[in-house]
C-alpha positions as CSV (number, residue, x, y, z in Angstrom):
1,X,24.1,-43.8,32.2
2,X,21.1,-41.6,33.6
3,X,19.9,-38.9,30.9
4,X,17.8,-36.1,31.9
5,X,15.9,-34.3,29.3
6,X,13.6,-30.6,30.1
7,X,13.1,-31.5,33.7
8,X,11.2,-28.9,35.6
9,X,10.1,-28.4,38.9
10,X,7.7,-25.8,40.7
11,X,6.5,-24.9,43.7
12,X,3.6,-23.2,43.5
13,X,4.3,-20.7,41.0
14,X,8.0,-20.3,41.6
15,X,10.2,-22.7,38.9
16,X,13.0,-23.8,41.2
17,X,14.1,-26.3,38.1
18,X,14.4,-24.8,34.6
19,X,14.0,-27.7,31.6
20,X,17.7,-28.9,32.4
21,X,19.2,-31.7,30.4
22,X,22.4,-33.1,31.5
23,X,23.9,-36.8,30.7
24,X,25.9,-38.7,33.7
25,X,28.3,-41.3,32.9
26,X,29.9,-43.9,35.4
27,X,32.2,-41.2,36.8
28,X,31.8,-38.5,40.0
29,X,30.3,-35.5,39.4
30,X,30.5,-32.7,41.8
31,X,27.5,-30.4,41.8
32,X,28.0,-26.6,43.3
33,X,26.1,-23.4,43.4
34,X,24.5,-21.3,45.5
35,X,21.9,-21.8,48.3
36,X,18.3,-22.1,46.5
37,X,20.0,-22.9,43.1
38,X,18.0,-25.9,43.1
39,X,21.1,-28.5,43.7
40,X,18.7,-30.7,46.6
41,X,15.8,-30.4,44.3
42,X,17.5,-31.7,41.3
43,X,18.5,-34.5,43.4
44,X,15.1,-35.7,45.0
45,X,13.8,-36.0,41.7
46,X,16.9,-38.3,40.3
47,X,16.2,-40.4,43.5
48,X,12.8,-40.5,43.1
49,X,12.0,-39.0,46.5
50,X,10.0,-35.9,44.7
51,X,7.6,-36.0,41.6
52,X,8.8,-33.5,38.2
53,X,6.6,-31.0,36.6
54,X,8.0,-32.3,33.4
55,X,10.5,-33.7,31.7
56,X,11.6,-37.3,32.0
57,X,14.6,-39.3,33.5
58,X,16.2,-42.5,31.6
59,X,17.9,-44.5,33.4
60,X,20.1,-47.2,31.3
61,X,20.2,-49.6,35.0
62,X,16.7,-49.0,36.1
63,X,17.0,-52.5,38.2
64,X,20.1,-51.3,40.0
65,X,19.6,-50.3,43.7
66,X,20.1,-46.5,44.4
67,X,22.2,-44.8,47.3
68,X,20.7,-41.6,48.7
69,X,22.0,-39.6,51.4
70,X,19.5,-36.4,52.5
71,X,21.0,-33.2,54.0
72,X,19.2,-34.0,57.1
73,X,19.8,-37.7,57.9
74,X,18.4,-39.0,61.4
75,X,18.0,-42.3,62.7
76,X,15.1,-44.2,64.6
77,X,16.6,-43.8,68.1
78,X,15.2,-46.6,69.7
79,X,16.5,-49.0,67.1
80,X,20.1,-50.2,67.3
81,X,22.4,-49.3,64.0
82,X,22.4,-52.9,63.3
83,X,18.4,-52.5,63.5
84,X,18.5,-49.4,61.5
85,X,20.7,-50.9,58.9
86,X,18.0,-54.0,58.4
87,X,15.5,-51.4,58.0
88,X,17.2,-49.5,55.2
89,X,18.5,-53.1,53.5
90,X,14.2,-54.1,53.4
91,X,14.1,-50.4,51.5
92,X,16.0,-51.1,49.1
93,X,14.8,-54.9,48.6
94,X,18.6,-56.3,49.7
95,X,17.9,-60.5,49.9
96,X,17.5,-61.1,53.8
97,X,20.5,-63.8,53.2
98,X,22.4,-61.1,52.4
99,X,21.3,-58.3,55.1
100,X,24.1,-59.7,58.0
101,X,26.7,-60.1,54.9
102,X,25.9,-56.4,53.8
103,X,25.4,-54.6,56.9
104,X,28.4,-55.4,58.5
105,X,30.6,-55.0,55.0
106,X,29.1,-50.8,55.2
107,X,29.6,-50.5,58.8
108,X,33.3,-51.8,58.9
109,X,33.8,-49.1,55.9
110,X,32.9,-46.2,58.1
111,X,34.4,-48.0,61.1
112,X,31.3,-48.4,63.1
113,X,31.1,-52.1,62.7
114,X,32.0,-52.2,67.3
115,X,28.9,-49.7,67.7
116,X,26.3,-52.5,65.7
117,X,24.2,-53.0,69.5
118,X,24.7,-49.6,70.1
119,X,21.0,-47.5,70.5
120,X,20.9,-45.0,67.6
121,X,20.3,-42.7,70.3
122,X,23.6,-42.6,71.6
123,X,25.3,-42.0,68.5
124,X,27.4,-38.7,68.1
125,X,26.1,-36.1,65.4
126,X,29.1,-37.6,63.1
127,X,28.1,-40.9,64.1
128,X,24.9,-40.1,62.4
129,X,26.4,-38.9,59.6
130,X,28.6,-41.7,59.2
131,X,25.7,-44.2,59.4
132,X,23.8,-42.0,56.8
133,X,26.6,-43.0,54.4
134,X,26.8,-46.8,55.3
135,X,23.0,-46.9,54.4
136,X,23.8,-45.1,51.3
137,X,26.4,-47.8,50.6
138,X,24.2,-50.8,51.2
139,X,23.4,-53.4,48.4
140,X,26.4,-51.7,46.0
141,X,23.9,-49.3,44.4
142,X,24.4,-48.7,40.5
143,X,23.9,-44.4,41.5
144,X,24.9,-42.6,44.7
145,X,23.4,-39.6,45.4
146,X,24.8,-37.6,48.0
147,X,24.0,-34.3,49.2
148,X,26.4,-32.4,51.7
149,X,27.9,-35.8,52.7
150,X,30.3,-34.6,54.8
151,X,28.7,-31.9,56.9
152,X,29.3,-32.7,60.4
153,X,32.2,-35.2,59.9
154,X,35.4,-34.0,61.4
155,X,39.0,-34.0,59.7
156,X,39.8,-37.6,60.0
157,X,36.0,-38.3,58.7
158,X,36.1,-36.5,56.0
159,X,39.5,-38.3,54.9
160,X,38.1,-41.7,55.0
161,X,34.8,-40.7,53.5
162,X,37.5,-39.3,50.5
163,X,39.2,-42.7,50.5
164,X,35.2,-44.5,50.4
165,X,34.7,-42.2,47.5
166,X,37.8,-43.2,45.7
167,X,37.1,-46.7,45.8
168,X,34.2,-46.4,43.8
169,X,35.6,-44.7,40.8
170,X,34.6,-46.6,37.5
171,X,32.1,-48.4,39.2
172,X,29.1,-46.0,40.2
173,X,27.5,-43.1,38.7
174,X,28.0,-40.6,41.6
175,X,26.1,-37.2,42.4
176,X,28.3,-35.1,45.0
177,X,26.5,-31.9,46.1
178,X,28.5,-29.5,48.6
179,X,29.6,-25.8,49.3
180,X,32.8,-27.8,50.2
181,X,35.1,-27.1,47.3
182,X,37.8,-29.2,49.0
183,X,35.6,-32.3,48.4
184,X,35.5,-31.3,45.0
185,X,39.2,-31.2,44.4
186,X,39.9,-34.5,45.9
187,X,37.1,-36.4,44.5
188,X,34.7,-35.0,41.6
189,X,36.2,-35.4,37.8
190,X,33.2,-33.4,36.6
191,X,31.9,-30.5,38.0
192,X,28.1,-29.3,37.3
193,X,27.6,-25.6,38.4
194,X,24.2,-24.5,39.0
195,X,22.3,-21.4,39.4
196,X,18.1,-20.6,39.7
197,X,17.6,-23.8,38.3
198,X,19.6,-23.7,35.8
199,X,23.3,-25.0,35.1
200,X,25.4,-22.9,34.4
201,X,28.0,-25.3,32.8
202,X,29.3,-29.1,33.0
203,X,32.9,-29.3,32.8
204,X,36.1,-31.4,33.9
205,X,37.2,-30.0,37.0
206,X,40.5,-28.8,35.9
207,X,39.0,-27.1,33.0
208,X,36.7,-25.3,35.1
209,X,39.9,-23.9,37.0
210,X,41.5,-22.7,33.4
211,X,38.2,-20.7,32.8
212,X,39.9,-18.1,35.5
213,X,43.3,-17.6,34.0
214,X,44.7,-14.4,33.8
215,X,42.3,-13.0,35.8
216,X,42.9,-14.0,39.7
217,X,45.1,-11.5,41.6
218,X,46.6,-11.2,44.9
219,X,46.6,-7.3,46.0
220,X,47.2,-5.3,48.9
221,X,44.0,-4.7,51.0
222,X,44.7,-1.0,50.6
223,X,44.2,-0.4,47.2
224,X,41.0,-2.3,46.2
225,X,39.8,0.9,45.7
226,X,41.8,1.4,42.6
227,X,40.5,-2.1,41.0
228,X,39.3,-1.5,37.4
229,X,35.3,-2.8,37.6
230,X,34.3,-5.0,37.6
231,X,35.8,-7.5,40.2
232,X,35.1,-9.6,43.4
233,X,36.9,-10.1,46.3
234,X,37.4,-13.8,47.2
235,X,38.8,-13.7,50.6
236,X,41.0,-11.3,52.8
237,X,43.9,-12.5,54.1
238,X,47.4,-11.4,55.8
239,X,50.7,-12.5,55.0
240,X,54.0,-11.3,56.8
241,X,51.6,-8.7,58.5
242,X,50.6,-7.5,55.5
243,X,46.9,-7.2,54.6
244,X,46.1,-9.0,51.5
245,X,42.9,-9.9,48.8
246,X,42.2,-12.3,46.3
247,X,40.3,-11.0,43.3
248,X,38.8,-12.5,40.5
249,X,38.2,-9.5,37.6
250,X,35.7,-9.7,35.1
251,X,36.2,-6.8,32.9
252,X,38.0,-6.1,29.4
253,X,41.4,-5.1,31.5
254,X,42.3,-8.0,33.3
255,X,45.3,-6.9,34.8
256,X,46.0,-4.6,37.5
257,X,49.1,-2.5,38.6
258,X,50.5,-3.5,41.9
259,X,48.8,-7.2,41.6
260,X,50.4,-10.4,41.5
261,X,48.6,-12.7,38.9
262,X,47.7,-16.1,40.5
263,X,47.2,-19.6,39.5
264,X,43.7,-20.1,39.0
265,X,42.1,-23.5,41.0
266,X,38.6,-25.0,40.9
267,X,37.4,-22.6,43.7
268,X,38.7,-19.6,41.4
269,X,37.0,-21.4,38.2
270,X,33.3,-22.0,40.0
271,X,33.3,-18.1,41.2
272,X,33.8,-16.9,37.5
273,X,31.4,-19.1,36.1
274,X,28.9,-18.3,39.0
275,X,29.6,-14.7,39.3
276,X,31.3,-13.5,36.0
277,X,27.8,-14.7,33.8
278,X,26.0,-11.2,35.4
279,X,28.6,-9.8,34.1
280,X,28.5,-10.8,30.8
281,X,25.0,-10.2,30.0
């Protein structure tokens, strides 16, 4: 279990972490909000990549090896991936009897293990991204920290990274953050919304969707204009060439004439949270 308790961080004078305290379990937790809501912060200081301003981090398997993969992953390009692999397996302390054992285990999970000779430099932009998450996996870390892990992967990518994640369930504490909230559906039990610093709430995912009921409404483009405030539009679409919206209301009177009442999912859940607390004030 890793407990955080009134960890702060600032840059300069602006506080981009606000005393949070927030207890993860062996389970996955997906972490949302909004660019700058401190989501990559948060998880520099867990992996130990950036210092606190206070606070304090307890970790009940402090010997257990850590997976971290950055927004911005890159490789050496003049190394091979086999080469680059051996560099991160030295990192993280992996027994050098165990580096061939190891490497090849994480590269035949994101199916790279035929591009091992291959010059780093030749690798696709998902390639990259792949290898980023077989160094993450290396030496079966105890916590795996991953932030926008599948930016850049393609469809079939983004399946098997699903199918990686799934494997790991009961076994590692894992830290998921993405603007993606199809990862979240398929993979996170727990979601962690976060907003300045701050989090907004910890909940199971399918709790988080409940928080929306009665309030999400399909409507006809043309009469948004006669939505009781306050609301927000989730997206626009058309359907049988008509112009639709999906709303999410906020007020008191949460129904509308003309409006179909939807079922409320995660994404629905995450936008109240995120947008209905300024509403609330």
């Amino acid at each position: 279990m890793i407990e955080i308790i009134g960890l702060r961080k600032k840059y300069g004078k602006r506080e981009v972490i606000k005393s949070i305290n927030l207890k993860l379990e062996v389970d996955t937790y997906g972490l949302v909000g909004p660019n700058g809501a401190g989501k990559t912060t948060l998880i520099r200081m867990l992996g130990g990549i950036i210092p606190s301003n206070g606070g304090k981090i307890t970790n009940s398997v402090a010997s257990g090896i850590i997976g971290y993969l950055p927004q911005k992953f890159g490789c050496f390009p003049e190394l091979t991936l086999y080469e680059q692999m051996e560099y991160f397996a030295c990192l993280k302390n992996v027994p050098v009897s165990k580096h061939q054992e190891e490497i090849m285990k994480v590269l035949k999970i994101v199916n790279m293990e035929d591009r091992k000779n291959e010059k780093c430099r030749k690798l696709s932009g998902g390639m990259v991204r792949r290898a980023g998450i077989a160094q993450a996996l290396l030496g079966e870390p105890v916590i795996l920290l991953l932030d926008e892990p599948t930016v850049g992967l393609d469809p079939e990518e983004r399946n098997n990274f699903n199918n990686i994640i799934r494997r790991l369930e009961g076994k590692t504490t894992i830290l998921l953050s993405t603007h993606l909230i199809e990862d979240i559906k398929y993979l996170c039990q727990k979601l962690i919304v976060m907003e300045e610093g701050e989090i907004l709430t910890v909940q199971d995912a399918q709790e988080i969707a409940k928080a929306a009921n009665g309030r999400v409404f399909q409507i006809e483009e043309s009469k948004i204009e006669q939505l009781p405030e306050p609301y927000y539009v989730e997206r626009y679409f058309t359907e049988r060439d008509k112009k639709y919206a999906r709303v999410l209301l906020f007020g008191e009177n949460s129904d509308i004439a003309g409006g179909q009442q939807c079922e409320p999912d995660i994404e629905d859940g995450y936008l109240y949270f995120l947008k209905g607390i300024n509403h609330h004030e």
